[in-house]
C-alpha positions as CSV (number, residue, x, y, z in Angstrom):
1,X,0.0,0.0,0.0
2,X,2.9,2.2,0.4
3,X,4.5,1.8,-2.1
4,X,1.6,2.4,-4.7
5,X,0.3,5.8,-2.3
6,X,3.5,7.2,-2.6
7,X,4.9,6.5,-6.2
8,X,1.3,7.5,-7.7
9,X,1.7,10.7,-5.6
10,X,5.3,11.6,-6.7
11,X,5.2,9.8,-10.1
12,X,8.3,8.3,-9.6
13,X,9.9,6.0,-12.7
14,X,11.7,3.5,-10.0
15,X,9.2,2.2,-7.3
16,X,11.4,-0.4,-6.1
17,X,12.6,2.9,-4.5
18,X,9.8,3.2,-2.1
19,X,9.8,0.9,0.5
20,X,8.5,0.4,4.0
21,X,10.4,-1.7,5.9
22,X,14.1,-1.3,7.7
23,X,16.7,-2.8,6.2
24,X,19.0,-5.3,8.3
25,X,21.4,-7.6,7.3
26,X,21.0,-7.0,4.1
27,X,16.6,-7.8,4.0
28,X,13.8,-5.7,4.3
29,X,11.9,-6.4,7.7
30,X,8.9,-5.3,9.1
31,X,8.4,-5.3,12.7
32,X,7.8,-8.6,14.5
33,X,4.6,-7.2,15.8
34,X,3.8,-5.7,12.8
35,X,3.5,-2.1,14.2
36,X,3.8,0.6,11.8
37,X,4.0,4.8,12.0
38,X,2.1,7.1,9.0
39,X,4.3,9.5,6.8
40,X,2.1,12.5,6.2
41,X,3.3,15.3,3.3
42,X,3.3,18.5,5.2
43,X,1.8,20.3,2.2
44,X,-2.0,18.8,2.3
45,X,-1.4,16.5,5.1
46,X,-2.1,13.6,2.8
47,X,-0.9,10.7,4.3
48,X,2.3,9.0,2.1
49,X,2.6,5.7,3.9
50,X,2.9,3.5,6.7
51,X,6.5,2.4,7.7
52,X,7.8,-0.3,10.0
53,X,8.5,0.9,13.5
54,X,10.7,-1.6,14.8
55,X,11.3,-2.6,18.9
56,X,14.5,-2.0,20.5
57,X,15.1,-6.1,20.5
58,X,15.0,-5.6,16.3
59,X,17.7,-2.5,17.0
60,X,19.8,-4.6,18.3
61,X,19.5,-6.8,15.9
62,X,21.0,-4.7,13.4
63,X,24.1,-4.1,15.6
64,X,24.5,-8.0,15.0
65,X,24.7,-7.8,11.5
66,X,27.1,-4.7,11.7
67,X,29.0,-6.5,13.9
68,X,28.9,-9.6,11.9
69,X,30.2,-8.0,9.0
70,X,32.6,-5.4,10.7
71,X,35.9,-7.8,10.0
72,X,35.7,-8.5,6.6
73,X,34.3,-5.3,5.5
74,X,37.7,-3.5,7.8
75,X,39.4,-6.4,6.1
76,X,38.7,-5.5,2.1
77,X,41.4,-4.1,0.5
78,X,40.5,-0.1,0.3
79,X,40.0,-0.3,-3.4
80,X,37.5,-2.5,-3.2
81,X,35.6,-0.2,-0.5
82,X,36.0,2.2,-2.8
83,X,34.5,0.6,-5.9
84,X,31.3,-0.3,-3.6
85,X,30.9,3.8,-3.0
86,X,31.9,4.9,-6.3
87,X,29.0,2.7,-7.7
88,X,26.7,4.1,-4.9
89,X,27.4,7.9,-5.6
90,X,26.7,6.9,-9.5
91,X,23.5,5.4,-8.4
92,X,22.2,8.2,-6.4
93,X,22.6,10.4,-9.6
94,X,21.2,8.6,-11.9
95,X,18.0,8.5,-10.0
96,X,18.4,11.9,-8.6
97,X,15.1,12.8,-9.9
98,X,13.1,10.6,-8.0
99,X,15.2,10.8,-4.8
100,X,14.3,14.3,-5.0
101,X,10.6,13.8,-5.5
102,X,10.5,11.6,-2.4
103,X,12.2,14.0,-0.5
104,X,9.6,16.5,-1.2
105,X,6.5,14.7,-0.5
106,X,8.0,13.8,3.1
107,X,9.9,16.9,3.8
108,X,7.9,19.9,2.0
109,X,11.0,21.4,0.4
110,X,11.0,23.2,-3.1
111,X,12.2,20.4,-5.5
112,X,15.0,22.3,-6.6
113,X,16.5,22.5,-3.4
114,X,15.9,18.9,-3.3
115,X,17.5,18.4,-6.4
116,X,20.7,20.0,-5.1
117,X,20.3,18.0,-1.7
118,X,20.4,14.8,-3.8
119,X,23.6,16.4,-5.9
120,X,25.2,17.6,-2.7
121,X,24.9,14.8,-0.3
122,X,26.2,11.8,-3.6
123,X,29.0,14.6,-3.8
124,X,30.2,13.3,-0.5
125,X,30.0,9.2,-1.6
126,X,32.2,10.5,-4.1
127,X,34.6,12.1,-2.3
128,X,35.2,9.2,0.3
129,X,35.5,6.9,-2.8
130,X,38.8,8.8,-3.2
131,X,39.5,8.9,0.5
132,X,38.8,5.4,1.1
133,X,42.0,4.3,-0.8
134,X,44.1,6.9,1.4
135,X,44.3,6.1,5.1
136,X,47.8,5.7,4.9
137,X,50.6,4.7,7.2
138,X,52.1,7.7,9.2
139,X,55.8,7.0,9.4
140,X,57.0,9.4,12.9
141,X,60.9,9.7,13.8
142,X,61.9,7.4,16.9
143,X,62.9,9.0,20.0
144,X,64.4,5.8,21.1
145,X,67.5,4.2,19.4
146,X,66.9,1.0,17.0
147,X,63.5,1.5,17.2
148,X,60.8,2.4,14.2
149,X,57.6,4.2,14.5
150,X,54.5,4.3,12.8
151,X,51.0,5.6,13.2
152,X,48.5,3.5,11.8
153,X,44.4,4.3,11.4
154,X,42.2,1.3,11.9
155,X,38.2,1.7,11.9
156,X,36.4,2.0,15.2
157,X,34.0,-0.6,14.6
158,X,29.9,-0.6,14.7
159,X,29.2,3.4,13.7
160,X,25.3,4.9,15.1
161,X,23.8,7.5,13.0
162,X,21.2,9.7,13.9
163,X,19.9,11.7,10.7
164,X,17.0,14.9,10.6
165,X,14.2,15.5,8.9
166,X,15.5,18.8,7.2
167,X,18.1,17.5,5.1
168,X,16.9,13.1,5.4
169,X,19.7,12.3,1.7
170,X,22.5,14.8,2.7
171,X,22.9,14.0,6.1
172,X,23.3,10.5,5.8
173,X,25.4,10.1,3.0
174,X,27.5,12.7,4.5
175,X,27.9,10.5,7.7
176,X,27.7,6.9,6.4
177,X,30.1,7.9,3.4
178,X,32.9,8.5,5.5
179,X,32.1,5.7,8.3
180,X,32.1,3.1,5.5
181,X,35.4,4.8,3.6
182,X,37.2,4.8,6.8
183,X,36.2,0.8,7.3
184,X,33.5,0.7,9.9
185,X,29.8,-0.8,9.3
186,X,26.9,1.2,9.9
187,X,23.5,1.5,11.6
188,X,21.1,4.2,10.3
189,X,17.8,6.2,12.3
190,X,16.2,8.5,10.2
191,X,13.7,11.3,11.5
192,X,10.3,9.1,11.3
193,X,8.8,12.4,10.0
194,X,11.2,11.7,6.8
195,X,12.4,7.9,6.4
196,X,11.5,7.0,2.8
197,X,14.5,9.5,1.7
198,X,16.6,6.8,3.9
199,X,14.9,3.7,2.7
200,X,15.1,4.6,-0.9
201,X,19.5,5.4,-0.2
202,X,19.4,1.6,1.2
203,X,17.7,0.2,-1.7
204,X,20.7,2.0,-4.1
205,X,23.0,0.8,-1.4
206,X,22.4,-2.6,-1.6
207,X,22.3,-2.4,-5.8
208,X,25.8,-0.9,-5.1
209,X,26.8,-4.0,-3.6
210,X,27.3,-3.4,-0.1
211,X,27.4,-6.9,1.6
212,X,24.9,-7.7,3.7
213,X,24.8,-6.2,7.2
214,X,27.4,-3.4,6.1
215,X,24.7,-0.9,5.8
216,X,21.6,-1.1,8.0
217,X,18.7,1.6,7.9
218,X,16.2,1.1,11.2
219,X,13.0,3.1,11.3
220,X,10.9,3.5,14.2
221,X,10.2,5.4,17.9
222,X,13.9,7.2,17.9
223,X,14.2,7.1,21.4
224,X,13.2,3.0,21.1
225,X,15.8,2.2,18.1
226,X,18.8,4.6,19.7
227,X,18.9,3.8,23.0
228,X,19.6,0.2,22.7
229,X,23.1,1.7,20.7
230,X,23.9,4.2,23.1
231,X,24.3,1.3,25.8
232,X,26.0,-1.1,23.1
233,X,29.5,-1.1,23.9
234,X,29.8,-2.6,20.1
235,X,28.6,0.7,19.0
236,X,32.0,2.4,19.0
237,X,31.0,5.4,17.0
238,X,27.6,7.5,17.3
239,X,27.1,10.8,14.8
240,X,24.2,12.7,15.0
241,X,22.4,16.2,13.9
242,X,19.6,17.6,15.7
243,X,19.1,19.9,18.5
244,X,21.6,20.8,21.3
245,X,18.9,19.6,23.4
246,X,18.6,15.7,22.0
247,X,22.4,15.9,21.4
248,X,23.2,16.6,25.2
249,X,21.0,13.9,26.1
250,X,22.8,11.5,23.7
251,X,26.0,12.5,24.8
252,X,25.1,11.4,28.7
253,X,23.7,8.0,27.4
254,X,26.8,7.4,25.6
255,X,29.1,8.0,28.4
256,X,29.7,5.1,30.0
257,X,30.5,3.2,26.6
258,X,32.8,6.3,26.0
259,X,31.8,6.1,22.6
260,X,33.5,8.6,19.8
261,X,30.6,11.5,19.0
262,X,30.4,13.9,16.0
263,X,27.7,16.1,17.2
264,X,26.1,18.4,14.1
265,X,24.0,20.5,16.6
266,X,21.9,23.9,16.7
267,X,23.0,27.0,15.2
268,X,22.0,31.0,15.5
269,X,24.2,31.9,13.1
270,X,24.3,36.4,12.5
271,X,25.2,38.1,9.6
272,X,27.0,41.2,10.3
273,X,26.3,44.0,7.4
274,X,28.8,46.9,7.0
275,X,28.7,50.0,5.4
276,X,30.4,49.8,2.2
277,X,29.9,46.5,1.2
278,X,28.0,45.7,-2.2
279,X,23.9,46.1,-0.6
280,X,22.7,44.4,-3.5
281,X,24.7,41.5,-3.0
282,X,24.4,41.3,1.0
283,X,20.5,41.6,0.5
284,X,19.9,38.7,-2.0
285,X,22.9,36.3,-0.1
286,X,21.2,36.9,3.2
287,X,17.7,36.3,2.0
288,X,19.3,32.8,0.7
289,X,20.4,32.3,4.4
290,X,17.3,33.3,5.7
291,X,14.9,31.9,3.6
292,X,16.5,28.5,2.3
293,X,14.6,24.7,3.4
294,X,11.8,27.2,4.4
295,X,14.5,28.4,7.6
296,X,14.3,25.3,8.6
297,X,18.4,24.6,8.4
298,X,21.2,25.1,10.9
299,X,22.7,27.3,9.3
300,X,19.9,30.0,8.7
301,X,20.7,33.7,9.2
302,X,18.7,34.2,12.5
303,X,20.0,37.0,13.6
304,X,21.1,40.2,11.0
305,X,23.1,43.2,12.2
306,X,23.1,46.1,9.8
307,X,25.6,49.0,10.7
308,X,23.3,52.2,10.9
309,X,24.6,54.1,8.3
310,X,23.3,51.7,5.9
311,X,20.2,50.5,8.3
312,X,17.4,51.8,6.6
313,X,18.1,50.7,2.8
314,X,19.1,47.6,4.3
315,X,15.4,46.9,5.6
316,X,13.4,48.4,2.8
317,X,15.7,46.3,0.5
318,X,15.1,43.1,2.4
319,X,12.2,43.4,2.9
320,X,11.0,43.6,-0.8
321,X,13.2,40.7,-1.3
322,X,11.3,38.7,1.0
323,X,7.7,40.0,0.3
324,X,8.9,39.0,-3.5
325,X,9.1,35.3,-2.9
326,X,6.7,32.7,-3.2
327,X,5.2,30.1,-1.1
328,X,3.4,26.6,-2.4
329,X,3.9,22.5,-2.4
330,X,7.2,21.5,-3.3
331,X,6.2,19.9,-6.1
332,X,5.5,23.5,-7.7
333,X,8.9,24.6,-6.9
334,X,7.8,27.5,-5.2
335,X,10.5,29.8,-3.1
336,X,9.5,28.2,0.4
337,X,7.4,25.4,1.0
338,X,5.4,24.4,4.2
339,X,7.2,24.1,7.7
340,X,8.0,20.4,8.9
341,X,4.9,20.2,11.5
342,X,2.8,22.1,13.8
343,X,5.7,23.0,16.4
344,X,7.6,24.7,14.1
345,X,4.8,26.9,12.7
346,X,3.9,27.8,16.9
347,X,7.3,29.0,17.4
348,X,7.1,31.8,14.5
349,X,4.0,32.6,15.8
350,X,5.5,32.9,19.2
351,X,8.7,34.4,18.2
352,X,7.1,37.3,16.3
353,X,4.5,37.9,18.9
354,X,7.2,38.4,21.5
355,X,9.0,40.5,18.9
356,X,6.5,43.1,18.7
357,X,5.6,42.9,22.4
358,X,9.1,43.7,23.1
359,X,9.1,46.7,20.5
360,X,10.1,45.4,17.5
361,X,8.5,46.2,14.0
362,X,6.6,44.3,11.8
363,X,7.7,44.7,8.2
364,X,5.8,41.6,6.5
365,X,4.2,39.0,7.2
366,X,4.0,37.2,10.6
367,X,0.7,34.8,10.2
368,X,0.5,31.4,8.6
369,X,-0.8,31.5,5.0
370,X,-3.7,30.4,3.7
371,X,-2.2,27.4,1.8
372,X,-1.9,25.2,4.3
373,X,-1.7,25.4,8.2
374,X,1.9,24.6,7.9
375,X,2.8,27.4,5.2
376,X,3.8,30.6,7.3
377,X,4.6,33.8,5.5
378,X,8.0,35.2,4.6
379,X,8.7,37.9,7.3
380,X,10.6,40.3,8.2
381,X,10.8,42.0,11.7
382,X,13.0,44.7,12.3
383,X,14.8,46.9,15.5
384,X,14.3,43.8,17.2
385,X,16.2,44.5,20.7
386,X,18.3,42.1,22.0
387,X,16.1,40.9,25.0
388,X,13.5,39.2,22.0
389,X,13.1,35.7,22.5
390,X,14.3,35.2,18.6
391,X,17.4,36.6,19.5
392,X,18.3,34.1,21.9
393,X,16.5,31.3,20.3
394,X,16.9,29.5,17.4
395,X,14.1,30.3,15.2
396,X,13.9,27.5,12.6
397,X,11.6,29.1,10.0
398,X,10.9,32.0,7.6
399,X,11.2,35.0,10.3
400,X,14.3,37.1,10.3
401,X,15.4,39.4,12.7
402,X,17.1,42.5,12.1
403,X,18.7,44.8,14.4
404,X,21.0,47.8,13.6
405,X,25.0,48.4,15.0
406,X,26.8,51.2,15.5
407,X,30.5,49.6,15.9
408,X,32.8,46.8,15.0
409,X,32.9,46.0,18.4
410,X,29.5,46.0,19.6
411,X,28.8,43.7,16.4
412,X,31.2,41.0,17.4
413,X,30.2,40.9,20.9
414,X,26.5,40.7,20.3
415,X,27.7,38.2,17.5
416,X,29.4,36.0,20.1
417,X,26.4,36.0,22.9
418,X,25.0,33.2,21.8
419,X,25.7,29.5,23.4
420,X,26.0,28.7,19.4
421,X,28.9,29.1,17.3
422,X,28.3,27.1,13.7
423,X,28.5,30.0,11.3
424,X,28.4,33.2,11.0
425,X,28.3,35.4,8.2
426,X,29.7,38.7,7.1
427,X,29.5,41.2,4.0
428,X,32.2,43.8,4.0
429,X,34.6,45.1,1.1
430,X,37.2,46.1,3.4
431,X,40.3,43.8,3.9
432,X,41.5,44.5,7.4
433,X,38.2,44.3,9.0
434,X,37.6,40.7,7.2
435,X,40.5,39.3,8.9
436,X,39.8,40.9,12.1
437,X,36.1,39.2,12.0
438,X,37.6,36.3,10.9
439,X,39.3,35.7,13.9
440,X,37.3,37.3,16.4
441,X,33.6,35.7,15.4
442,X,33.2,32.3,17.4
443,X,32.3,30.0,15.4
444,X,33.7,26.9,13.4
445,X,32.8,28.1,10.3
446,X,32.5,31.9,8.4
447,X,31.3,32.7,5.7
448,X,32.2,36.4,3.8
449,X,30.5,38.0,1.0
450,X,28.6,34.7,0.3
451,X,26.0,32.2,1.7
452,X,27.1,29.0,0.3
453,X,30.2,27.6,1.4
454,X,29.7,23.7,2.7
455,X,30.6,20.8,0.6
456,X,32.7,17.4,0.7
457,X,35.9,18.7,0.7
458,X,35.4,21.1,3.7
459,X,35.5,20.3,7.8
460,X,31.7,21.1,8.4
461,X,31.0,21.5,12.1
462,X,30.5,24.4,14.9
463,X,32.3,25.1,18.4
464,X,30.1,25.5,21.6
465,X,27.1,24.1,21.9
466,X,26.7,23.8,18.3
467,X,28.6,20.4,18.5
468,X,31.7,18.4,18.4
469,X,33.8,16.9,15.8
470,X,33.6,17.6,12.2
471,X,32.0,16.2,9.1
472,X,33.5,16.4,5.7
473,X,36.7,16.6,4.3
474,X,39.7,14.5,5.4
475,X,38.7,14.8,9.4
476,X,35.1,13.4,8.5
477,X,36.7,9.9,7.9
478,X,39.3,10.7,10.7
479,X,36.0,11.1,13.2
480,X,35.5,7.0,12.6
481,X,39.1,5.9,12.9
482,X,41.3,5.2,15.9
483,X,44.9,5.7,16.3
484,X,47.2,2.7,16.5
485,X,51.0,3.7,17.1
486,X,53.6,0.6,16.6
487,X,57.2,0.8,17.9
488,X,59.1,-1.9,16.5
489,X,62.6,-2.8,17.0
490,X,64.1,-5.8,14.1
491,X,67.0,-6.9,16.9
């Protein structure tokens, strides 16, 4: 039944892609007791599907097939690892189309940005393909006479990955890519608000050639399916993205396993606007970080400081920008879609109302729209003070908050007083003043002159509470490898 509801809804060419059950051990299984959980489309409401929702004994039953097959997947030649994620990234894009279509009917994004998540999460299959052949040998000069050293990186063993709903292709691919280049096997929750996006990466993964229990994808109750691997000492890896708030939580249940953690957690990211940089450009790059997945992303501008002498155009500018977009299903590719679920659309409502209570303007929008009851209106509130709730908080939707500056100074503190530090973003034209915000802005990552600026090749991850460890890059496949160092003497 699920797989003909949704493939007639997103008219999808492969519906082998749709599936419904978790995947462990290499088969499809459905809860033992047969319990299942809907997957609505946040657009209409329509329900999508039923999927399995699996007990914390069937869990744990995936750790025994990662287990299982932890020694002779650590045990293939790097190559051949290689060659099984090389033929998964050219999977993923040659069904990118209806990868992307699921995506939207679960998650309510445009279908252009879920064209690009599809192109931007097999980017990073691709590039641990490469890095999978690489985890070479460290050779390290001996402090002791007649004695050689090396470094060596060997895989962890059993990695847990906790994925969203924002971003349910990117943020798994970006995790298990590197888990399964460095050598470790894997066992996948996905948000149950988004798990077809998941299921349908499994279905690729085992036409990729995976071997059975390599790559395991368990849906259900998350608190049911990751507790069981928080206590498993055989889990010797757990990366997750979510809130600060579940990630603290995970990070006490994985304690006494001492586990390794890559935590992807909240953001508040500001944008800092000086006088003198190109308007035009700052206006339509901080609408992108603004508006982009609806708000809902961790890195979202939530916070924009103008300097005064440019304040005013700043606004009026913005605000046109964000009056100009357009709302609808994703399907229509639209600007900004509807918001995951009803939560999400209360705390705009809240976060504006305490705005303007606290003496802030309203300069468009601020009500849901009549699409939908999860479609809220692009909005724009401005002189927001600082006491606002949606200057403390992160927001997590389509309201921005902007606030004007009269000093470098006072922009990087008021920058920095946040428990968050994943990005921040600046548009100046001046040199000096770059580097000096540069260094001074807290955060793991900073972006200048420009919104985009993640992908494969860079460390993605945030200093504070916004997490630990980094994904991406060369440290991504470092996060699931321990160091082995060997002293040998030939006497």
């Amino acid at each position: 039944m699920t797989e003909k509801a949704l493939s007639a809804r997103t008219g999808i060419a492969d519906k082998a892609l749709v599936r419904s059950f978790s995947y462990i051990g290499g088969k499809w299984r459905a809860a033992a007791n047969g319990e299942t959980f809907p997957v609505c489309d946040p657009a209409d409401g329509a329900e999508l599907g039923h999927v399995a929702s699996l007990s914390a004994e069937e869990s744990s039953a995936a750790v025994d097939a990662a287990q299982a097959s932890f020694p002779a997947w650590a045990g293939m030649l790097p190559q051949q690892r290689a060659a099984i994620l090389r033929r998964w990234f050219e999977l993923q894009l040659d069904h990118k189309e209806d990868l992307a279509r699921i995506m939207v009917l679960e998650q309510g994004k445009p279908l252009s940005e879920a064209r690009g998540e599809i192109d931007y999460g097999a980017a990073f299959v691709e590039f641990y393909a490469e890095e999978a052949k690489r985890p070479n040998i460290e050779g390290v000069t001996s402090h002791l006479p007649d004695a050689e050293v090396e470094l060596w990186r060997e895989p962890v063993g059993v990695a847990a990955l906790i994925t969203p709903w924002n971003f349910p292709s990117a943020m798994l691919t970006r995790k298990a890519a590197a888990a399964l280049a460095a050598g470790c096997t894997v066992v996948a929750h996905p948000s149950a608000e988004t798990p077809f996006s998941a299921l349908a990466l499994a279905e690729l993964a085992e036409r990729a050639g995976f071997p059975p229990g390599v790559f395991n994808v368990v849906t259900g109750n998350a608190p049911t399916v990751v507790e069981p691997w928080t206590r498993d000492t055989r889990v010797r890896a757990l990366s997750f993205t979510g809130s600060t708030e579940v990630g603290k939580l995970l990070y006490r249940q994985s304690a006494d396993t001492v586990k390794h953690l890559v935590m992807e957690l909240g953001g508040h990211a500001p944008v800092l606007v000086f006088k003198g940089c190109d308007l035009d450009k700052a206006v339509r790059e901080t609408i992108k970080a603004k508006f982009a997945t609806s708000g809902q992303d961790c890195l979202g501008a939530n916070r924009i400081f103008v300097e005064r002498p440019v304040y005013a155009e700043f606004c009026t500018r913005f605000t046109e920008a964000a009056k100009a977009l357009t709302l609808g299903p994703g399907m229509e590719d639209c600007d900004l879609g509807p918001l995951m679920n009803e939560s999400a659309v209360k705390k705009q409502e809240e976060h504006v109302a305490d705005a303007l209570a606290k003496g802030a303007t309203l300069a468009c929008g601020g009500r849901r729209h009549p699409l939908g009851p999860l479609f809220f209106e692009p909005t724009v509130l401005t002189d927001v003070p600082a006491e606002a709730l949606i200057m403390m908080e992160e927001t997590f939707g389509p309201v921005a908050a902007i606030t004007p500056f009269d000093s470098e100074e006072e922009a990087v503190a008021r920058a920095n007083d946040s428990e968050y530090g994943l990005v921040a973003y600046v548009h100046s034209q001046d040199p000096r003043r770059i580097y000096r915000l540069s260094r001074a802005l807290q955060y793991g990552m900073v972006a200048v002159n420009r919104t985009k600026v993640t992908g494969a090749p860079i460390p993605f991850g945030g200093t504070k509470q916004s997490g630990l460890g980094r994904e991406g890059a060369r440290l991504g496949m470092e996060e699931f490898t321990e160091v082995k160092y060997v002293c040998r003497d030939w006497a």
